[in-house]
N, C-alpha and C positions, 0 to 999 in steps of 0.2 A: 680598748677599754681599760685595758692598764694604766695609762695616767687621763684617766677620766673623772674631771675634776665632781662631774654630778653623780658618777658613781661612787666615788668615793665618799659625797656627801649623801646617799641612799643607803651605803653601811653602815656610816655613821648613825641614821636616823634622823639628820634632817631636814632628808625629801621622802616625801611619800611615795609608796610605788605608782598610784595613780598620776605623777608629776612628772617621771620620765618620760613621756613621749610630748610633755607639753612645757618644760625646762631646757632653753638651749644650751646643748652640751657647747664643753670646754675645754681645753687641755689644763693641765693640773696647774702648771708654775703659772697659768694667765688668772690664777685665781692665789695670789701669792699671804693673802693674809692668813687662809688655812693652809699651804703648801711649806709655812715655814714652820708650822710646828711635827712636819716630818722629818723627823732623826732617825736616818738611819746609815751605816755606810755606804750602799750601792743611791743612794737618793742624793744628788747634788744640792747643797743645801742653797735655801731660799734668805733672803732680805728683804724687810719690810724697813721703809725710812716713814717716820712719822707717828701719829698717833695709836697707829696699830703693830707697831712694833716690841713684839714681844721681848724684846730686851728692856721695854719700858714697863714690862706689865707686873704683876703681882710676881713673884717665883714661884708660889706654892702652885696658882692656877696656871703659870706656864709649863712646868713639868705636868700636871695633870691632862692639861692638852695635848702636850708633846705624846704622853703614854699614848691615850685614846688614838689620836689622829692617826700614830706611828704604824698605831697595833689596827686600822680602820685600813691603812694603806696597804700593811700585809696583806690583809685578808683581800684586798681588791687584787693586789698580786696573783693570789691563789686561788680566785673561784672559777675563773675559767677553766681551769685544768681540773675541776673539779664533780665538773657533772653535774651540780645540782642545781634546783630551779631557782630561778629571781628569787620569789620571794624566803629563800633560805641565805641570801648573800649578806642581811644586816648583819651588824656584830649580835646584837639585840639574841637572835635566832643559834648564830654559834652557839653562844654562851650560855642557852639554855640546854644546848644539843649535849654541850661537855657536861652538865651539875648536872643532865639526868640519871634517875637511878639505873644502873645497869642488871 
């Protein structure tokens, strides 16, 4: 599940959870147009040649992708070891978890 390209777009938010058993899964780099806005050290990074190549793209929106996808691919990292259910794996669900009032 760890380089689970449809999981990582189900944290992201965009697949619904209703679409994981009907979304053929994938390994992450065979989906290389979002696999290359993952920066991180332990991630061998990705090359896209052509029109979807984020070295052609805006910088403002490739760093903003870079952030999200980076910080989408952590958290696919980390939910297995985490015990909690599907539908708390989006980022969407984290990020309410952390601004809650304590």
């Amino acid at each position: 599940m760890i380089d689970s390209d449809l999981y990582l777009r189900y944290i992201l938010g965009e697949v619904e959870s209703g679409q994981l058993m009907a979304i053929p899964e994938r390994h992450l780099r065979c989906n290389p147009v979002i696999a290359q806005f993952i920066v991180a050290p332990e991630f061998l990074p990705v090359f896209v040649e052509g029109p979807f190549d984020k070295r052609q793209l805006d910088a403002n929106d490739v760093a903003r992708r870079e952030e999200r996808t980076t910080r989408g691919w952590r958290r696919l990292q980390e939910v297995r070891g985490l015990g909690v259910a599907i539908n708390e794996y989006p980022l969407s669900n984290e990020e309410k978890r952390k601004n809650a009032p304590r």
